[in-house]
RODO-2510 file (C-alpha; in nm, 4 decimals, decimal comma):
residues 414
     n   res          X          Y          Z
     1     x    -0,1409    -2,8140     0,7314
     2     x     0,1653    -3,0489     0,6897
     3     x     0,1132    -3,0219     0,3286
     4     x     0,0858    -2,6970     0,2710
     5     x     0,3865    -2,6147     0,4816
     6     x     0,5561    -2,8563     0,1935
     7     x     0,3725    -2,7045    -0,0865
     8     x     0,5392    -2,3670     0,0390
     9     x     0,9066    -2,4645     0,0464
    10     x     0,8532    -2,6623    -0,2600
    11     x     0,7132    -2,3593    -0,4463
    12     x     1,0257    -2,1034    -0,3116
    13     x     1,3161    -2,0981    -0,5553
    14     x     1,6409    -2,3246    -0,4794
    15     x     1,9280    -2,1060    -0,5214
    16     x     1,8986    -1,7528    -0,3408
    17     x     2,1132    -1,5258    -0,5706
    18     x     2,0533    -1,1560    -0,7823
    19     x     2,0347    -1,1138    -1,1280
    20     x     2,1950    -0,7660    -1,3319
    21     x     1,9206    -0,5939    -1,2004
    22     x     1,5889    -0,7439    -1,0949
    23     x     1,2856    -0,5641    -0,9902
    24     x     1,2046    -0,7870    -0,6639
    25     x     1,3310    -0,9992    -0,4435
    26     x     1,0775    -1,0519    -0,2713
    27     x     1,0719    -1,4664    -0,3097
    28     x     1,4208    -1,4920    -0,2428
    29     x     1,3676    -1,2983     0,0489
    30     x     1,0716    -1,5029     0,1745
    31     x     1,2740    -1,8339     0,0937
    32     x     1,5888    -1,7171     0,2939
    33     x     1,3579    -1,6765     0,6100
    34     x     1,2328    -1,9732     0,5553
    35     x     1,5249    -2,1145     0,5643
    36     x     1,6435    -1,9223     0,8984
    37     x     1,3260    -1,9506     1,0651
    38     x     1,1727    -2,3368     1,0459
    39     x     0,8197    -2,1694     1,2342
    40     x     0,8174    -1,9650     0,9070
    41     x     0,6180    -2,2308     0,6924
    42     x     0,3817    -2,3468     0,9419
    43     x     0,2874    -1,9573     0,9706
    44     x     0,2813    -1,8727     0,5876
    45     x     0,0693    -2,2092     0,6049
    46     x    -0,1834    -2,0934     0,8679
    47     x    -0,1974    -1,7885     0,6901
    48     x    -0,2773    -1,9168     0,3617
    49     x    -0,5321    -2,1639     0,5037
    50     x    -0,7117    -1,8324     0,6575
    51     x    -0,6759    -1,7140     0,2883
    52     x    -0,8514    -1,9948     0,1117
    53     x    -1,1651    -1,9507     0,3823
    54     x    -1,2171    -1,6192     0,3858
    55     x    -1,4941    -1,4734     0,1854
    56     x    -1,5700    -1,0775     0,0682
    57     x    -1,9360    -1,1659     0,0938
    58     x    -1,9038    -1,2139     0,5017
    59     x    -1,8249    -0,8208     0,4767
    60     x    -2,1245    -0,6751     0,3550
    61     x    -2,0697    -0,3540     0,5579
    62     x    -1,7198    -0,3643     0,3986
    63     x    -1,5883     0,0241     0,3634
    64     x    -1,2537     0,1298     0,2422
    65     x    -0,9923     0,0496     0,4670
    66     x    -0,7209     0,3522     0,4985
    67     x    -0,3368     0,2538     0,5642
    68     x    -0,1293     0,4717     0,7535
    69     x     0,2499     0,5101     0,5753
    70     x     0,5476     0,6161     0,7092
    71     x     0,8229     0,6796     0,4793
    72     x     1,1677     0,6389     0,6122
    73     x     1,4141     0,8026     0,4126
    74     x     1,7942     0,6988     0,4529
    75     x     2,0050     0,9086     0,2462
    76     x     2,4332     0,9323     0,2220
    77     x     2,3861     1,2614    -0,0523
    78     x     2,1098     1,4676    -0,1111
    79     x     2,0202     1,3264    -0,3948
    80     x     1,9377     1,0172    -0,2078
    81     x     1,7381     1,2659    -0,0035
    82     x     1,4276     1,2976    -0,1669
    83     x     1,1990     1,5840    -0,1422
    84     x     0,8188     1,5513     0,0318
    85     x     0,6762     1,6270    -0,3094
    86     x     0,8879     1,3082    -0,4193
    87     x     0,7238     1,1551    -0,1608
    88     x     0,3609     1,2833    -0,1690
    89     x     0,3383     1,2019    -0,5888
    90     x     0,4161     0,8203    -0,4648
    91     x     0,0942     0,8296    -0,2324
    92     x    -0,1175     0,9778    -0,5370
    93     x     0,0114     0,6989    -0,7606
    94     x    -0,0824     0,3934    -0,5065
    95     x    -0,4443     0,5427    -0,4592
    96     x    -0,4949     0,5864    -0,7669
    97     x    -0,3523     0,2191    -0,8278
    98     x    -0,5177     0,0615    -0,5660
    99     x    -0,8449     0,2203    -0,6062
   100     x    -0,8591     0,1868    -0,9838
   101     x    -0,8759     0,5331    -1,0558
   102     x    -0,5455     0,5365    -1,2398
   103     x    -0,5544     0,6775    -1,6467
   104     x    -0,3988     0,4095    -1,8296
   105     x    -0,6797     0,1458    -1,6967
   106     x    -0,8411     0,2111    -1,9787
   107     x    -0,5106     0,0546    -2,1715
   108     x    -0,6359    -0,2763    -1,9966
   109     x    -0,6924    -0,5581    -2,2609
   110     x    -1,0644    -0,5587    -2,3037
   111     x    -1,0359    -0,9517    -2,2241
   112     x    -0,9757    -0,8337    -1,8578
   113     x    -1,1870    -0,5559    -1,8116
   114     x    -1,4658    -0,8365    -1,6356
   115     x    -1,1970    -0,8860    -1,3509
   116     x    -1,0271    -0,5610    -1,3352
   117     x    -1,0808    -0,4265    -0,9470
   118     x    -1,0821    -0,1624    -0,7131
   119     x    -0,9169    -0,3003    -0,4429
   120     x    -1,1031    -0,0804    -0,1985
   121     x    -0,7761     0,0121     0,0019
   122     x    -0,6156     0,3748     0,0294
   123     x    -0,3615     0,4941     0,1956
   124     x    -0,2386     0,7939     0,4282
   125     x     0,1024     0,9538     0,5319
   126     x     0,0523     0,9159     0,8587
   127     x    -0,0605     1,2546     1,0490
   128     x    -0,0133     1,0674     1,3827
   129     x     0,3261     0,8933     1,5251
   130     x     0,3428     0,5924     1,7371
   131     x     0,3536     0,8343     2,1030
   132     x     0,0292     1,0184     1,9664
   133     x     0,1678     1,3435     1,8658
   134     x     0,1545     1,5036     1,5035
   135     x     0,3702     1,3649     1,2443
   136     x     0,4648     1,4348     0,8731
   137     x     0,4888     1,0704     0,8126
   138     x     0,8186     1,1247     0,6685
   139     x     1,1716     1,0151     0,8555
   140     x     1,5147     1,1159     0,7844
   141     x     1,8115     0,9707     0,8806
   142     x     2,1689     1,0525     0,7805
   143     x     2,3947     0,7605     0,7191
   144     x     2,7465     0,6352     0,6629
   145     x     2,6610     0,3844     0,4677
   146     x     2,7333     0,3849     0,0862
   147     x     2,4822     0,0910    -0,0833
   148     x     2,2671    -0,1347     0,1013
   149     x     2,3264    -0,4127    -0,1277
   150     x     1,9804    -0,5593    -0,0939
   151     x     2,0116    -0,5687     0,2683
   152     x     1,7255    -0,5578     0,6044
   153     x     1,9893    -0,3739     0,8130
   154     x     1,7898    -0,0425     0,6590
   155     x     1,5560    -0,1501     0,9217
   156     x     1,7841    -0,1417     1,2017
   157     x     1,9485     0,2052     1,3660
   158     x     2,1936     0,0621     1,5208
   159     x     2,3480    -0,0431     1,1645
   160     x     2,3195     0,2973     1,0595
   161     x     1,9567     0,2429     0,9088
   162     x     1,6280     0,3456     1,1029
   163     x     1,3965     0,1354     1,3401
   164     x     1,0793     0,0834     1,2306
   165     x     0,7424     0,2326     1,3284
   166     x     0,4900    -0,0660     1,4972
   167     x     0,4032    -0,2588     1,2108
   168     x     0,0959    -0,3385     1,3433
   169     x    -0,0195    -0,0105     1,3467
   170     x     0,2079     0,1439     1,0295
   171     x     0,2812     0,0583     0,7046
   172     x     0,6815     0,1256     0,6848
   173     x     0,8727     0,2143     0,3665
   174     x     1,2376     0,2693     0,3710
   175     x     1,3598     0,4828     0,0637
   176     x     1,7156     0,4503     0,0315
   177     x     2,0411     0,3440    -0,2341
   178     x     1,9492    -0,0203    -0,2209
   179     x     2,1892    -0,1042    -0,4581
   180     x     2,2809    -0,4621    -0,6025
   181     x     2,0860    -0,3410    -0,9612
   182     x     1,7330    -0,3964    -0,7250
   183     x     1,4186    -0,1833    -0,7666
   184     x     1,2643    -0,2793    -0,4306
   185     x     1,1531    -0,5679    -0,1846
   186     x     0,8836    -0,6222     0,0536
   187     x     0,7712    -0,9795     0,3077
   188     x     0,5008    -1,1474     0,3090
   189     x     0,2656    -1,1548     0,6302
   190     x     0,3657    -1,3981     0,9125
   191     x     0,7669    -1,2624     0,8891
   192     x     0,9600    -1,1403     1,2316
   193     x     0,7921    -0,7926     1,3133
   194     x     1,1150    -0,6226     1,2655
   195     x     1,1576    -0,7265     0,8838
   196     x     0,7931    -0,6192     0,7904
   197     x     0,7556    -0,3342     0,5296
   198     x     0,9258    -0,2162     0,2159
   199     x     1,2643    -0,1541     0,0856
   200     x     1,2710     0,0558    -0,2315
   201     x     1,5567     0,1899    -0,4368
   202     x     1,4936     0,6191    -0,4184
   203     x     1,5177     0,6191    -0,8253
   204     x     1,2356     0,3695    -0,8240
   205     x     0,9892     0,5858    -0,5788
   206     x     0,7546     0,8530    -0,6866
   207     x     0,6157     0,9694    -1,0037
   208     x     0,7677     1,2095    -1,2977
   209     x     1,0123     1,3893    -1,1098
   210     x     1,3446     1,4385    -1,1295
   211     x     1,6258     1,1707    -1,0265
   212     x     1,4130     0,8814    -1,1296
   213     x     1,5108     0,5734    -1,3871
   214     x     1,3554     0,6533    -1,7100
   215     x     1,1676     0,2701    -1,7383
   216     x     1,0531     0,2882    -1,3242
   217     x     0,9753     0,5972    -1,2910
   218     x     0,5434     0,5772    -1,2794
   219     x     0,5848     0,4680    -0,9005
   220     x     0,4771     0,1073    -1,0139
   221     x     0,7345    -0,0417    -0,7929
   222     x     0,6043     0,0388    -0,4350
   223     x     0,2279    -0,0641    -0,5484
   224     x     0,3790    -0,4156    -0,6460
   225     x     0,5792    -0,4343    -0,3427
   226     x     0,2685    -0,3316    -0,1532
   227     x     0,0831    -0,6126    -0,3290
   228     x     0,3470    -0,8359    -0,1634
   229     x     0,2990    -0,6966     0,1696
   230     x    -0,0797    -0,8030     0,1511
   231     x    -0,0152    -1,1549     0,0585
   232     x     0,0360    -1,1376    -0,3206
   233     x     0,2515    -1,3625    -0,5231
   234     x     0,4069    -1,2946    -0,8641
   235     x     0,1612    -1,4701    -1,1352
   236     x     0,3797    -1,7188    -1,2332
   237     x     0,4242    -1,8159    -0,8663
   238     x     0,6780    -1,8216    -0,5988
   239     x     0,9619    -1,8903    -0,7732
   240     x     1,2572    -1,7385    -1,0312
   241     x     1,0295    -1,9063    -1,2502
   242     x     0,7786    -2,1538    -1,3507
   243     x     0,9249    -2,3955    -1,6761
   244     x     0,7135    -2,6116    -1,5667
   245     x     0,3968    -2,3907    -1,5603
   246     x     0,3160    -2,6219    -1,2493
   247     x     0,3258    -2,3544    -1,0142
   248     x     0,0677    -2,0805    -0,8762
   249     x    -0,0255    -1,7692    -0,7402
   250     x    -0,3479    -1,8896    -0,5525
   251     x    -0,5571    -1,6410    -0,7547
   252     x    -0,7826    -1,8268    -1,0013
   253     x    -0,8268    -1,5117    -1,2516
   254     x    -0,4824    -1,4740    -1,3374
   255     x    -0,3478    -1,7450    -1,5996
   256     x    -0,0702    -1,9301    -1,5397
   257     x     0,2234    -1,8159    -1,6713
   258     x     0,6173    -1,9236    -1,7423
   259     x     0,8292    -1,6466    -1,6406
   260     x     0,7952    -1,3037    -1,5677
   261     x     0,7577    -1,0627    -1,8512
   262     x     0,9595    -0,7486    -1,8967
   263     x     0,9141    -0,4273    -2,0982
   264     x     0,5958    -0,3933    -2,2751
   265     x     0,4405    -0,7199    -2,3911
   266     x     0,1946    -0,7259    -2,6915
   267     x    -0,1108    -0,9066    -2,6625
   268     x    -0,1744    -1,1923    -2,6589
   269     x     0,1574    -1,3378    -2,5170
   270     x     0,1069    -1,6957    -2,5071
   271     x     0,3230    -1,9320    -2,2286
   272     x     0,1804    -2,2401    -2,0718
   273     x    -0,1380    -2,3237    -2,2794
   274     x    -0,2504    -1,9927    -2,1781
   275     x    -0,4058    -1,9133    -2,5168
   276     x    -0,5883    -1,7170    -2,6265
   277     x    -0,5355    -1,4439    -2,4002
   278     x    -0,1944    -1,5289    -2,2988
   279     x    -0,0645    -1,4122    -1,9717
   280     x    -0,1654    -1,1160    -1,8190
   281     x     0,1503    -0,8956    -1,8700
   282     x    -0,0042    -0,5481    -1,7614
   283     x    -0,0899    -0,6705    -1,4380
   284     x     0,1028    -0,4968    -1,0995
   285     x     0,2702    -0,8093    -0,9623
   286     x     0,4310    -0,8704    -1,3349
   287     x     0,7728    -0,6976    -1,4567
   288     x     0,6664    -0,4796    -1,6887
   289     x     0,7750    -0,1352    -1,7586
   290     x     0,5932     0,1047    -1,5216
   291     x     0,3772     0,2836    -1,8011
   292     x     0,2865    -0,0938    -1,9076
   293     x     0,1415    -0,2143    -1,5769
   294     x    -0,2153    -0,1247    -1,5278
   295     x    -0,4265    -0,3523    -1,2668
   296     x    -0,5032    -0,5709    -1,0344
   297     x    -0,7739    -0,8459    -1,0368
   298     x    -1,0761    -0,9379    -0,8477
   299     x    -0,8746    -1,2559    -0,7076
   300     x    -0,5997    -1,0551    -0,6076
   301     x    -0,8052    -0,8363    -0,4357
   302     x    -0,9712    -1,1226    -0,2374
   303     x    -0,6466    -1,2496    -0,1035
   304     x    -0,5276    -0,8629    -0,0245
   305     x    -0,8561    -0,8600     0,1673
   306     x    -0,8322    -1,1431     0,3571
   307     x    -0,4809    -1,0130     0,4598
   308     x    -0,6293    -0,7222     0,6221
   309     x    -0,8918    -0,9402     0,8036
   310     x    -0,6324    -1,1585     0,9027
   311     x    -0,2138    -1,1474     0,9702
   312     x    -0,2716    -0,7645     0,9213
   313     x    -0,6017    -0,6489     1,0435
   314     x    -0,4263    -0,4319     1,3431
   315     x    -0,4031    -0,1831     1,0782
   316     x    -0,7907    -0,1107     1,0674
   317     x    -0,7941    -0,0101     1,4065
   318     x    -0,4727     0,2395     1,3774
   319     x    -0,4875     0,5672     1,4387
   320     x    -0,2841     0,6622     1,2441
   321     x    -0,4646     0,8448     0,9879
   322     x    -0,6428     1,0570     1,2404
   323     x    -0,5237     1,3563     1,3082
   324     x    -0,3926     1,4378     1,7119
   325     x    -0,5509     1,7296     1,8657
   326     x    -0,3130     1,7656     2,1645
   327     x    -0,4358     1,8793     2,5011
   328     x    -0,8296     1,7952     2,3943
   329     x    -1,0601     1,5131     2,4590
   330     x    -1,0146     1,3978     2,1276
   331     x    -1,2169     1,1266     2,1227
   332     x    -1,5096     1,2418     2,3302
   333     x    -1,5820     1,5673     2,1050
   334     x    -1,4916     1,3139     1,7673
   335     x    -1,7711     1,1276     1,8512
   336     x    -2,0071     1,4016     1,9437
   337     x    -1,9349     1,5256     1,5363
   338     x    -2,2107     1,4006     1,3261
   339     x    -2,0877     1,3642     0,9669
   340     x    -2,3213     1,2197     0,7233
   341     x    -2,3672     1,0324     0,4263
   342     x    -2,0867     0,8776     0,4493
   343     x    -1,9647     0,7957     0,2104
   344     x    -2,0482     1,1203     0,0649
   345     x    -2,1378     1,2267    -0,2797
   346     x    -2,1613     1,5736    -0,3752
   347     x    -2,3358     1,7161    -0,0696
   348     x    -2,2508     1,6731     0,3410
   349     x    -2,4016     1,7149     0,6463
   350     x    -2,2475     1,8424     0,9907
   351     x    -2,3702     1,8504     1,3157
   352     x    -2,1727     1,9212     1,7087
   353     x    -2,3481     1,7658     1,9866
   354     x    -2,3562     2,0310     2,2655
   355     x    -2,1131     2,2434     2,1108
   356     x    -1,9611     2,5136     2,3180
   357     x    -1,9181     2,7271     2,0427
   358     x    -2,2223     2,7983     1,7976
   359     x    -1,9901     2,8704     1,5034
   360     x    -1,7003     2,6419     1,3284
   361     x    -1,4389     2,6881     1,0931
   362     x    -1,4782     2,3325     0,8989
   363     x    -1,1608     2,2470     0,6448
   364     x    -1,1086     1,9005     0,4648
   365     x    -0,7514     1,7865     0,4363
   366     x    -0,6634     1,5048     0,1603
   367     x    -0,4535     1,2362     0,2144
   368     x    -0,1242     1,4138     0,1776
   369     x    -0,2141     1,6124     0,4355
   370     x    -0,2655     1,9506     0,2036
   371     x    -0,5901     2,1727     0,2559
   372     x    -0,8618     2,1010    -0,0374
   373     x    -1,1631     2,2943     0,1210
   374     x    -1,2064     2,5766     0,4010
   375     x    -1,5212     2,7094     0,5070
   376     x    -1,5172     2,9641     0,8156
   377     x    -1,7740     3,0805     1,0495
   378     x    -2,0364     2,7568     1,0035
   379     x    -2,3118     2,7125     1,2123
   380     x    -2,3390     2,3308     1,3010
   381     x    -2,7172     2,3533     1,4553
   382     x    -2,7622     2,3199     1,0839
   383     x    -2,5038     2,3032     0,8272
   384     x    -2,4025     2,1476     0,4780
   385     x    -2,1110     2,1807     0,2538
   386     x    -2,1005     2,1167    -0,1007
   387     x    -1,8160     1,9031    -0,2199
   388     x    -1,8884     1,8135    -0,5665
   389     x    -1,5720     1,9872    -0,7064
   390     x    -1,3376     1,7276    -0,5049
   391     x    -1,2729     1,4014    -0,6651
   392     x    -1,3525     1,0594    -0,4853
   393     x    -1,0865     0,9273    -0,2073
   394     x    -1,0201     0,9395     0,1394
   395     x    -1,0549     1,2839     0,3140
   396     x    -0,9874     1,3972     0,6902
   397     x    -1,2556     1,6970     0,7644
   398     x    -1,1767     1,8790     1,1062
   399     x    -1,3738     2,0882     1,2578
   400     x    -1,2648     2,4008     1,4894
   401     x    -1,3158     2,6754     1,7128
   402     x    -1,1072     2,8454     1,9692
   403     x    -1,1685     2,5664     2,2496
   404     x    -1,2780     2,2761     2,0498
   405     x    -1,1247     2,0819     1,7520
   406     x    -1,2730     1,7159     1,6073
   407     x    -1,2147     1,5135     1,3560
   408     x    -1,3779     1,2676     1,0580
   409     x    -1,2754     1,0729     0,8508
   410     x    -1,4922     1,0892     0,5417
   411     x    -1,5217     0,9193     0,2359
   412     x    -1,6217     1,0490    -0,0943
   413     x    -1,7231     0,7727    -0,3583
   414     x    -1,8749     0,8466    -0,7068
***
């Protein structure tokens, strides 16, 4: 373990400092913890020994594992205050990301296409807060402060920020002027619990709408960020940069590369004796313009994996992504629903267990928490639903009558 812990610090960059504007910080962030907290390396050592061992193929029951997000927005004007629709077009752009269902990755180099992944992960604004009751997912707090300048006390309330959700249980993002010419940060697993999450500028979050900086403005900077917060390095390693080409990433199918690349590349870019493909520019954890990063990789996805069977497997077992049906036995008449296939295809099958009521209104929520289907009046002795016309992802389907209310998560995969 000894020398990995040394590997580690030898890997983090020397001088902590900011450049004009930089999209992450998220090694010099790292480093200066280090640096404050000695236990620091022999837990990003355990952590990356865990890493190494672990194996997809131990999972073979593996199903997509949902996130719950809260969004903590910490505005000064109202333009810092962005709107839920702001918010809601950032959640569409890291599923689609994340599960590969994004349009431009077809613009993936066909050299690539063999490693290209769905990383199998989704996430939720969260429908249920940290006491159990029904949430938004979305915070606002109203603050004195002018710029953040890069800084954690976001995180903190009494600094005029706001406290964090668990982080076992939540994924946080702060949205918020972060100033200092930064896009966004995020830690790696094995930080102090009240530093976990993201930090990310409000003109570098969400997807075409208004407010946004015309080169960040595909929501590309939370799913890197995101990519940090499950264990991910950038590919030319943990440092400013890699002259050398001597450092890594720990993922064996992305080449080694010198420095990160910004704007929009054209391949092959060659650094390191990297040839003939070059390095792999349009991937998430690179620099690149938003509309110019397109993918992650099958080795990326194994470390991101192992995260969430490891330093941040609590978040399997949140809640929440479940909806809270106060004043009922929740989980007693949950697992009386019968829901099945699941995952689903274009047809599925629903059945109460000593119902009270022999008829159901049965609606499907998506992961924004916006109605996609509605059908009153079912009969679950016997009943099926056609869902064909909704697209694959992560739904919530409830089930209710006047004294009874469940709910399933389902998936639908095509």
């Amino acid at each position: 373990m000894r020398s990995l812990i040394s590997s580690i610090l030898f890997l983090l960059p020397s001088v902590f400092g900011l450049a004009q504007e930089q999209r992450c910080i998220t090694s010099e962030k790292m480093h200066e913890q280090l640096l404050l907290d000695p236990s620091l390396a022999e837990r990003r050592a355990a952590i990356e020994e865990f890493t190494q061992r672990w194996n997809t193929d131990n999972g073979a029951e593996r199903e997509v594992i949902s996130i719950p997000v809260v969004v903590h927005v910490v505005y000064r004007t109202e333009t810092e205050n962005i709107s839920d629709e702001h918010i809601y077009s950032q959640l569409q752009v890291l599923n689609e990301d994340y599960r590969m269902t994004n349009a431009d990755a077809a613009n993936v180099p066909s050299v690539w296409d063999g490693v290209k992944a769905d990383t199998e992960i989704e996430f939720c604004l969260a429908v249920r807060d940290p006491n159990g009751f029904p949430t938004t997912g979305i915070t606002r707090t109203l603050t004195t402060v002018t710029n953040w300048n890069g800084s954690d006390n976001v995180k903190r309330s009494n600094q005029g920020g706001k406290d964090p959700w668990s982080v076992t249980k939540y994924l946080n993002i702060w949205v918020c002027n972060i100033g200092s010419g930064l896009l966004g940060f995020a830690y790696q697993p094995g930080v102090a619990a009240s530093l976990d999450g993201l930090v990310i500028g409000y003109r570098y979050f969400g997807r075409d709408v208004p407010g946004l900086s015309s080169t960040y403005s595909k929501g590309r900077t939370s799913t890197h960020e995101i990519g940090h917060y499950f264990n991910l390095d950038h590919p030319w390693g943990t440092g400013a940069s890699n002259p050398n080409c001597n450092q890594s990433d720990f993922v064996n199918d992305t080449p080694v590369q010198d420095e990160p690349n910004y704007g929009c590349q054209t391949f092959p870019h060659v650094t390191c004796d990297n040839g003939p493909n070059g390095d792999m520019f349009n991937n998430y954890m690179d620099y690149g313009d938003d509309d110019c990063l397109f993918f992650f990789t099958s080795g990326q996805k194994q470390r991101m994996l192992a995260a969430l069977n490891g330093p941040r497997s609590s978040l399997k077992t949140s809640l929440g992504c479940v909806p809270t049906n106060v004043g009922i036995d929740e989980v007693s008449l949950s697992k009386r629903l019968s829901v099945y296939p699941n995952p689903a295809d274009n047809l599925i099958h629903i059945a109460m267990e000593n119902a009270m009521d022999r008829t159901f209104d049965v609606r499907m929520l998506n992961l924004m928490g916006a109605e996609v289907l509605l059908v009153r009046a079912l009969d679950l002795n016997n009943a099926s639903i056609a869902i064909d016309h909704l697209p694959s992802g992560l739904y919530i389907l409830e089930v209710n009558t006047p004294t009874e209310r469940a709910s399933h998560r389902i998936h639908i995969i095509r």
